[in-house]
C-alpha positions in Angstrom: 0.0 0.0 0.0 1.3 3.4 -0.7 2.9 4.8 2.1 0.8 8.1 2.5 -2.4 6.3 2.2 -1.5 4.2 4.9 -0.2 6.8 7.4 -3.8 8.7 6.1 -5.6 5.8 7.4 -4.4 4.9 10.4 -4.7 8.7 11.5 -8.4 8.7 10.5 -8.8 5.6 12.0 -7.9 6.5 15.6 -9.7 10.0 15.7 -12.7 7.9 14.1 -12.8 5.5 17.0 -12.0 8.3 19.6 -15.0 10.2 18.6 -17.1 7.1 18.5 -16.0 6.1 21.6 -17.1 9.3 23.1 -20.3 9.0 21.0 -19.5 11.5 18.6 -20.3 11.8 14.6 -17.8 13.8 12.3 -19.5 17.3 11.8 -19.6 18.5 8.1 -17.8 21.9 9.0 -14.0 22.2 10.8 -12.4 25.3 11.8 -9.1 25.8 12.4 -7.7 28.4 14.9 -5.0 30.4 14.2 -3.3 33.1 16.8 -5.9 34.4 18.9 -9.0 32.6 18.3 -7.7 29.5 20.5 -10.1 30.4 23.2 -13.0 29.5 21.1 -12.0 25.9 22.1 -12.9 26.6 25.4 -16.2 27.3 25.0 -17.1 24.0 22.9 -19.8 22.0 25.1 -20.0 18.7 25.1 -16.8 18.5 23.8 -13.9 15.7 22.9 -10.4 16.6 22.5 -7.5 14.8 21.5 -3.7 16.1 21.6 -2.5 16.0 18.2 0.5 14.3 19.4 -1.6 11.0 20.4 -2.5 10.6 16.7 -0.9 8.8 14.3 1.7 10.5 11.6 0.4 13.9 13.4 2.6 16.4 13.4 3.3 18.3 16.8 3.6 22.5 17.0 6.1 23.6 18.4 4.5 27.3 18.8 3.4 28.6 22.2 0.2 30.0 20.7 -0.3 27.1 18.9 -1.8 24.6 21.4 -2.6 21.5 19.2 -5.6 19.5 19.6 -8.4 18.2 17.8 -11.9 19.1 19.2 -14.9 17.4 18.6 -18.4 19.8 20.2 -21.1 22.1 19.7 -20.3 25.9 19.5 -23.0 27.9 20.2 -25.3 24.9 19.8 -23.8 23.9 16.6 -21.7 20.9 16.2 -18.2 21.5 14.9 -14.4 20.5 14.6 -11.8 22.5 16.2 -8.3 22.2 15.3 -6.6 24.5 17.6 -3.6 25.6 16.0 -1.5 24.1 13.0 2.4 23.5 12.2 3.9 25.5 10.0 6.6 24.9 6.9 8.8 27.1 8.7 9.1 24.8 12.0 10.8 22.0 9.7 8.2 20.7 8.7 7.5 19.3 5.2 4.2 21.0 3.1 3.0 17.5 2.6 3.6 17.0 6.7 2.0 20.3 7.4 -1.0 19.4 5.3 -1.9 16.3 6.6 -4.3 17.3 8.5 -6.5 18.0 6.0 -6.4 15.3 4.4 -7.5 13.4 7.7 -10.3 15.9 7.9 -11.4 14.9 4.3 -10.8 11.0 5.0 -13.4 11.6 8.2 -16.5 13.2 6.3 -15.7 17.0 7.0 -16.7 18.9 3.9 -16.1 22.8 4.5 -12.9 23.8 5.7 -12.6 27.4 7.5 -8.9 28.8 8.3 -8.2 32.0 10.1 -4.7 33.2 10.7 -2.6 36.0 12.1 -1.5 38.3 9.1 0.7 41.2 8.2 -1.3 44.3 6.8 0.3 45.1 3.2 -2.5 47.1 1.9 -2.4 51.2 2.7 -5.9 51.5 3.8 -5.6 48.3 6.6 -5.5 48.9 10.1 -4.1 46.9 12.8 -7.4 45.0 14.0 -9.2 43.9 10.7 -10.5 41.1 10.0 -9.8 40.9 5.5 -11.9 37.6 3.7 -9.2 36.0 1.4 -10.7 35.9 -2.2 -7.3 34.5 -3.3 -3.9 33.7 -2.4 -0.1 33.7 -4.1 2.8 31.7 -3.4 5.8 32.2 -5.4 7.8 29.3 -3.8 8.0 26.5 -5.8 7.9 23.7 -3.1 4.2 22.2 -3.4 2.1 20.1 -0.8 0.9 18.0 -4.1 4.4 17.3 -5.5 5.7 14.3 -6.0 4.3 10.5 -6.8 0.9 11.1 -7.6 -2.4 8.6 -6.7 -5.9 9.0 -7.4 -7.3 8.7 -4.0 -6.0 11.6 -2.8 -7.2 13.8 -5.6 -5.9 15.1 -9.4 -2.4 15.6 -9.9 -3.5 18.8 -11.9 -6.4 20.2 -10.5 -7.6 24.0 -11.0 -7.1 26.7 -8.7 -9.3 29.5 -10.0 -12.7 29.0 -6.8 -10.1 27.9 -4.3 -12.2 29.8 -1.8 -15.8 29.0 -2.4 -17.9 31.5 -3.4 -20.9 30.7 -1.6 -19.0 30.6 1.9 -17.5 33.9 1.0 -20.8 34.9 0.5 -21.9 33.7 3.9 -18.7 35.2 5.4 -20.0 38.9 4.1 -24.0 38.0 5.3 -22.5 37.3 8.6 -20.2 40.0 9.0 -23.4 42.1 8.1 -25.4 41.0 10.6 -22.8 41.5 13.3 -21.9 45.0 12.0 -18.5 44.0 11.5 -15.9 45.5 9.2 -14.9 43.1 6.1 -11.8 43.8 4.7 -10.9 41.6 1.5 -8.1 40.6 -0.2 -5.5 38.7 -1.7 -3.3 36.8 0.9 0.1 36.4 0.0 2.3 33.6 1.2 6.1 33.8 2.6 7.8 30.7 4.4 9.3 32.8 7.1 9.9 32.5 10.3 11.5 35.8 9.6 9.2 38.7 8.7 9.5 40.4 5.2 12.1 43.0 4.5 10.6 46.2 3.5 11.8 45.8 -0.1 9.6 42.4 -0.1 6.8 44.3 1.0 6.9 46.6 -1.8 7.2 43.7 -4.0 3.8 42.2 -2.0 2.1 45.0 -2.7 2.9 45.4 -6.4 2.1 42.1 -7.4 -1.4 42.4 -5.6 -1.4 40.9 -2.0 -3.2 43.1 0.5 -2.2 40.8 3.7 0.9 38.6 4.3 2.0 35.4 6.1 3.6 32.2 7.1 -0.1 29.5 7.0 -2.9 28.9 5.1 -1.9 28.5 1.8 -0.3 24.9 1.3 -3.5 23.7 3.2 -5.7 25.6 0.9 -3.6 23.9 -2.3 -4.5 20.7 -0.4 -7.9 21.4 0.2 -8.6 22.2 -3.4 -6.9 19.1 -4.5 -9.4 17.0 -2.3 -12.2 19.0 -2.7 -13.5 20.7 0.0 -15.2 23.6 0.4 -12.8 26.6 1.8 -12.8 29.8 3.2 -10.4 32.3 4.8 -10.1 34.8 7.1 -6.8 36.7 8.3 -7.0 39.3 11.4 -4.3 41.6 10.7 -2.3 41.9 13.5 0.6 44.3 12.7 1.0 46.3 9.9 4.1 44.8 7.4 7.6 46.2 7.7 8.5 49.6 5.9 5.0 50.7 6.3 5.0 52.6 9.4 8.0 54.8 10.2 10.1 53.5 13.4 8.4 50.7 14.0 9.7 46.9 13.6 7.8 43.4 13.7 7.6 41.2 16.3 5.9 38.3 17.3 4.8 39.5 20.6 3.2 42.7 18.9 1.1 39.4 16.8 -0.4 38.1 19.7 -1.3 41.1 21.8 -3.3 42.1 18.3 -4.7 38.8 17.9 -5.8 38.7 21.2 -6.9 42.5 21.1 -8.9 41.3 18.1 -10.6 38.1 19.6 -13.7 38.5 20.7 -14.9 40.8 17.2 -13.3 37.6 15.4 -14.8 34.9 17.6 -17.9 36.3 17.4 -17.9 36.1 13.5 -16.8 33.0 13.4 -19.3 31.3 14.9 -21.8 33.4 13.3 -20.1 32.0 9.7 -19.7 28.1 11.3 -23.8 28.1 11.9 -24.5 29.7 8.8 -21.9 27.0 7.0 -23.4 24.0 8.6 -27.1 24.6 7.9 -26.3 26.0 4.2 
């Protein structure tokens, strides 16, 4: 059996028979929570968790705000998956490695995929604090989460990337943010490996070739997620603004999480808005 299938299965197969053990179905909609939104885990009911590092092939983060679990409950009275936090290519970590995940959700029966993240603010008109909808991404690094030997069952070699992020969840996302009265930036996200932040020269270059937020996440799982077919949306909260563009100032990452944290109750409160919408659409 091919290697990756096999690790694939096992994985699913343990969370599978820790949910039923607990008496829990696979919901249709995961989340996964990037810097600042990990406190939504903590208000799951009836919940199941299960450290990532207890499942098979899993890969472990090795970023304090990262805390890495899998969470199986109902959030606001809706049932959901929580992945709270993700690995990243620039902890060591493979894209195929980092990715897994999402292929495991796919394998149990999820179907819509929602990823937030922590982004740098590249367009002039952002603010520290918005939340921007990702209508489309670029990555210029030529390392792929779909390269190499390529089988069927875990999707197209050459797929197309033009409705990477659904329409009709973007939709939702705007309905949502609406109702709520919040602020909905959009934009294009663009991708950088890190874990150093962009020079100001890249940034220039970021903004000329039309990204409006940067950062390290999101895109090789999106690539992955089209591949397999799931439904996908994104949301960034921009939590600094990227380097060159405010005069004095310098990135860091404890400026990120006092943002993301700043920002986390507008952004939890739309995202659980979006998950009940996405579940009963």
């Amino acid at each position: 059996m091919n290697e990756r299938i096999a690790c694939l299965e096992k994985a699913t197969a343990y969370v599978r028979e820790r949910l039923q053990q607990a008496g829990k179905t696979v919901p249709n909609v995961a989340l996964v929570l990037g810097s600042g939104l990990g406190y939504l885990a903590d208000e799951l009911t009836d919940a199941v968790r299960i450290p990532y590092e207890e499942i098979p092939h899993f890969p472990h983060s090795t970023v304090a705000s990262h805390a890495g679990f899998l969470a199986v409950g109902n959030l606001n009275r809706v049932p959901v998956l929580l992945c709270s936090g993700r690995t990243h290519y620039y902890e060591g970590y493979t894209f195929e490695t980092v990715t897994f995940y999402v292929r495991v959700l796919k394998a149990l029966g999820v179907d819509t995929l929602v990823l937030t993240n922590a982004a740098g603010g590249v367009n002039t008109s952002f603010s520290v604090g918005d939340l921007m909808l990702i209508t489309d991404h670029i990555k210029l690094c030529a390392d792929s989460p779909v390269r190499g030997p390529s089988d069927e069952r875990l999707g197209a070699r050459f797929f197309d990337m033009t409705h990477t992020y659904t329409p009709r969840l973007q939709a939702i996302a705007r309905e949502a943010a609406q109702t709520l009265s919040v602020p909905l930036k959009e934009g294009v996200y663009f991708f950088m490996g890190g874990p150093q932040f962009e020079t100001p020269a890249e940034i220039r270059m970021i903004r000329l070739l039309g990204g409006d937020a940067v950062g390290m996440s999101t895109v090789p799982e999106a690539i992955v997620a089209a591949q397999c077919g799931l439904q996908l949306l994104g949301i960034s909260c921009i939590t600094n603004m990227a380097a060159g563009m405010v005069a004095g100032t310098e990135v860091s990452d404890d400026e990120v999480v006092v943002a993301a944290g700043a920002a986390s109750h507008t952004f939890g409160e739309l995202m659980k808005l979006i998950v009940a919408k996405a579940a009963t659409a």
